[in-house]
C-alpha positions as CSV (number, residue, x, y, z in Angstrom):
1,X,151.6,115.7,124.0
2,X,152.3,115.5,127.6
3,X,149.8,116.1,130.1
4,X,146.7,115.3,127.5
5,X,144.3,113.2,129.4
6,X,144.3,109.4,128.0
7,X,141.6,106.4,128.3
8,X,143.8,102.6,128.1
9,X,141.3,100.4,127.8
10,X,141.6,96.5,128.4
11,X,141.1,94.2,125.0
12,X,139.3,90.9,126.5
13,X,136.0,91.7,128.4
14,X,136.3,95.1,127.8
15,X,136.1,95.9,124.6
16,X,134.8,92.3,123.2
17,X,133.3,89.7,124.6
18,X,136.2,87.4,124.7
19,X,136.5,85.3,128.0
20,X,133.5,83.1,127.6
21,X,135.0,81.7,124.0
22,X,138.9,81.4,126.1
23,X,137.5,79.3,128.7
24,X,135.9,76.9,126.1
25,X,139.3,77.1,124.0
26,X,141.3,76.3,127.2
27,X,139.0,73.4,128.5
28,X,138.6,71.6,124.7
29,X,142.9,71.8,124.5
30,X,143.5,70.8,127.7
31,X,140.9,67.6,127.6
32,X,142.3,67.0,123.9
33,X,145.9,66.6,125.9
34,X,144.2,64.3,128.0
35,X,143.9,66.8,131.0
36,X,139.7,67.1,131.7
37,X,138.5,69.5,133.9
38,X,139.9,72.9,133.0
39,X,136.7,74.7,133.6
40,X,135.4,77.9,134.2
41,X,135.9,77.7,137.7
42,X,139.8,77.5,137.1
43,X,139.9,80.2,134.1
44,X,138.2,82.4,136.1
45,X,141.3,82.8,138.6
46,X,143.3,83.1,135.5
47,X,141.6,86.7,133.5
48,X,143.6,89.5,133.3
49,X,147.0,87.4,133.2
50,X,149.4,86.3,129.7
51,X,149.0,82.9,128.6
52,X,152.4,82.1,129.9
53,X,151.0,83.1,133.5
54,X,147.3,81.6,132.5
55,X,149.5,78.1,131.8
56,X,151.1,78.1,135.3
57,X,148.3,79.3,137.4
58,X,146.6,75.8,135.6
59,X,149.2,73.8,137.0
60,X,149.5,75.4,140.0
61,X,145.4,74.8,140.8
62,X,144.9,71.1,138.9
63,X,148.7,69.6,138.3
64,X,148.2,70.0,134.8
65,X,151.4,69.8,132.9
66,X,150.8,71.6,129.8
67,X,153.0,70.3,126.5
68,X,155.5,73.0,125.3
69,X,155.6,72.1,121.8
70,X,151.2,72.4,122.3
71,X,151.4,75.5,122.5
72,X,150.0,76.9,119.7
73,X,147.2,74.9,120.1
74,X,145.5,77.3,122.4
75,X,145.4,79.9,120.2
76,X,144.6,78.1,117.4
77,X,141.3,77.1,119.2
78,X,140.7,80.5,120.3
79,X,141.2,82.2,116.8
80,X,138.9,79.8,115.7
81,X,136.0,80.8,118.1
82,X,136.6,84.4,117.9
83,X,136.5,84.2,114.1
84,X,133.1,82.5,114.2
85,X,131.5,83.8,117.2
86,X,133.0,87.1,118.8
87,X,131.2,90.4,119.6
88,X,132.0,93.6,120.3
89,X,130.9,94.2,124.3
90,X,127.4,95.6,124.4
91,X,127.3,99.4,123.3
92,X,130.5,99.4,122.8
93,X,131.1,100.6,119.0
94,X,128.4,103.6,119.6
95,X,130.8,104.9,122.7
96,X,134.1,104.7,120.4
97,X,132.1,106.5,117.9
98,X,131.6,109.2,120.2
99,X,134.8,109.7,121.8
100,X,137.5,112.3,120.8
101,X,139.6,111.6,123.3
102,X,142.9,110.5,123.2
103,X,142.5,106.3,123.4
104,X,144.9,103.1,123.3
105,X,144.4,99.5,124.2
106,X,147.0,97.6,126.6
107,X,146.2,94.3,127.0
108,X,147.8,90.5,128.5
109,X,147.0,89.2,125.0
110,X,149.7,88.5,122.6
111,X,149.6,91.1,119.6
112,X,148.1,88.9,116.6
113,X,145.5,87.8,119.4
114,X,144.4,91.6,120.1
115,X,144.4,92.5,116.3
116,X,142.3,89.7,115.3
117,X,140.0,90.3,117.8
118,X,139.7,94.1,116.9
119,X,139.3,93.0,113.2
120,X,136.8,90.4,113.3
121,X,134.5,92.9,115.7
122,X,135.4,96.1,113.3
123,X,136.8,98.3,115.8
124,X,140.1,97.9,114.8
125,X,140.0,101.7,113.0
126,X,139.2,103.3,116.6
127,X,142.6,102.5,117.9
128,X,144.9,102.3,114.3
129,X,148.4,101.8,116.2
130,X,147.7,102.6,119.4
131,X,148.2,98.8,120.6
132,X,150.3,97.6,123.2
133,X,150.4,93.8,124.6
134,X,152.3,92.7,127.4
135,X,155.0,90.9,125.5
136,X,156.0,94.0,125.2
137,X,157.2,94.4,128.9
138,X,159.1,92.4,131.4
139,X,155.9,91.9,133.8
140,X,152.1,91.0,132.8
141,X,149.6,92.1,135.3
142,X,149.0,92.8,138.0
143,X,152.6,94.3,137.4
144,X,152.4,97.9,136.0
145,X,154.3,97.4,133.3
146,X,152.3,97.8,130.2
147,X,150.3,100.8,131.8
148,X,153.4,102.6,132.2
149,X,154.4,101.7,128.9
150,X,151.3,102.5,127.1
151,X,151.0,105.8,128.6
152,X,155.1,106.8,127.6
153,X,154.2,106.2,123.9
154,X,151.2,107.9,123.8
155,X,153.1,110.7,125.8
156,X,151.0,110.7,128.3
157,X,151.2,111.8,131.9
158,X,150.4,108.3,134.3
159,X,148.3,110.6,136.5
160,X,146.5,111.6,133.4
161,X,145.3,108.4,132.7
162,X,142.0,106.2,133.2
163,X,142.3,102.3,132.5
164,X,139.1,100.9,132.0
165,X,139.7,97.3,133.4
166,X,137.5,94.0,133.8
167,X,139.7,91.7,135.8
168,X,141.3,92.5,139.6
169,X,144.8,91.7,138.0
170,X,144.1,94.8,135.5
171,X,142.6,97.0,138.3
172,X,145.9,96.5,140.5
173,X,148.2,96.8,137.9
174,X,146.6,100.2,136.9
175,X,146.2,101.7,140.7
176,X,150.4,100.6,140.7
177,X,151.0,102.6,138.1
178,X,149.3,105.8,139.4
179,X,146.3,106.0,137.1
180,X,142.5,105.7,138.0
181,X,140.8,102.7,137.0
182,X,137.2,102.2,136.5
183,X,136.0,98.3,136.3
184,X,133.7,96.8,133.8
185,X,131.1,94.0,134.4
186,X,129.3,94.2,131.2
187,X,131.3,90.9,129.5
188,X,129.6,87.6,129.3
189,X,131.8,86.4,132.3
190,X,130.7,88.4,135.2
191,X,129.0,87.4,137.9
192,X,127.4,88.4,141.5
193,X,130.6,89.2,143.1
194,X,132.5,90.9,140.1
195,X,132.2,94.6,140.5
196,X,133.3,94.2,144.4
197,X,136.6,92.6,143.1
198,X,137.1,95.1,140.8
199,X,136.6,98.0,143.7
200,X,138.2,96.4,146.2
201,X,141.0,96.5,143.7
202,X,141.3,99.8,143.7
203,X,138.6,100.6,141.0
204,X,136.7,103.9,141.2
205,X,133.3,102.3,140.3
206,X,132.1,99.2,138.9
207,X,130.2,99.6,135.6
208,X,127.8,97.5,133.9
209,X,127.6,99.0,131.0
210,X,129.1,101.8,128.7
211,X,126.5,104.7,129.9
212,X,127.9,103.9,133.4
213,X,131.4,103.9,132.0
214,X,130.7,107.7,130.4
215,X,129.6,109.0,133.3
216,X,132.1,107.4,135.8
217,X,134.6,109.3,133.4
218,X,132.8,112.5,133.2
219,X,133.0,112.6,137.0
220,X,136.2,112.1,137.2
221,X,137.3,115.1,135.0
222,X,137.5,112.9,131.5
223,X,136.7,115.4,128.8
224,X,135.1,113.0,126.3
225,X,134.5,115.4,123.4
């Protein structure tokens, strides 16, 4: 219905623990290609954004020329990390369990990555169809595209809406599409200067962890039961 409040959340270092296991994926393909030193130092620049984006920010930074027909590769590698080693963020499935409110995940991350990722951490049943990747859209972030999107098919209201967001690209992307977003810093990425990216983004608060998340949204006017 429209008008009825609406929390998007990010998939990769929101709701699992994802970006530590993508920089090792992207650093073993990229030395297997014979092209060493993809690191976290250059990932880092890269969260928030579509592979396709992640792949040219890479050459941009290093010179790398990744192979087209390697493509697959990458994910490959990934859905072999996730499948052994991924985690729901910390707290995370006793705050879904919790909420009542209306919920939906928009995310860079193709659509058979955000599945699998749901699957393999059992949150998948918190969100059923409510799942929308940026293949979807013309524009990844920081473009508003998929906000926008996600919020029309769950018939919300942009100025409804809350994005919970760990990367600057996200945070933009939200603020451009008229919705608040509150930034996350609980992922195994983070570090010192994280939650001032996130704010200077445009971010409401910085968070740490879900109990921060809760009540950032209760004082923004989030009814969360």
């Amino acid at each position: 219905m429209a008008g009825s409040q609406l929390i998007i959340f990010d998939c990769d270092g929101v709701l699992v623990d994802s970006e530590p296991l993508a920089v090792l994926a992207y650093e073993r393909v990229y030395e297997r290609h014979g092209m060493p030193g993809v690191g976290v130092d250059i990932i880092s620049q890269c969260f928030g954004m579509k592979q396709a984006d992640i792949i040219a920010r890479i050459r941009e930074l290093t010179g790398h020329q990744y192979p087209d027909h390697a493509r697959d590769d990458l994910w490959l590698e990934t859905k072999a990390l996730f499948t052994e080693r991924l985690q729901p963020t910390s707290g995370l499935p006793e705050f879904l369990s919790e909420l009542k409110i209306d919920r939906c995940v928009a995310s860079s991350s193709s659509l058979e990555r955000i599945h699998h990722s749901l699957d393999v951490t059992r949150i998948a049943p918190h969100f059923g169809d409510a799942i929308f990747s940026s293949s979807m859209v013309k524009n990844g972030k920081p473009a508003p595209d998929i906000f926008l999107f996600a919020a029309e098919k769950m018939g919300a209201d942009p100025a409804d809406c809350v994005v919970i967001e760990d990367s600057h690209f996200g945070v933009q992307g939200a603020v451009a599409a008229g919705m608040k977003a509150i930034g996350y810093t609980g992922g195994g990425h983070s570090d010192a200067g994280h939650g001032e990216r996130l704010t200077s983004s445009g971010a409401t608060r910085a968070c740490a962890d879900w109990a921060g998340i809760t009540a950032e949204l209760d004082r923004l006017g989030f009814q969360l039961s």
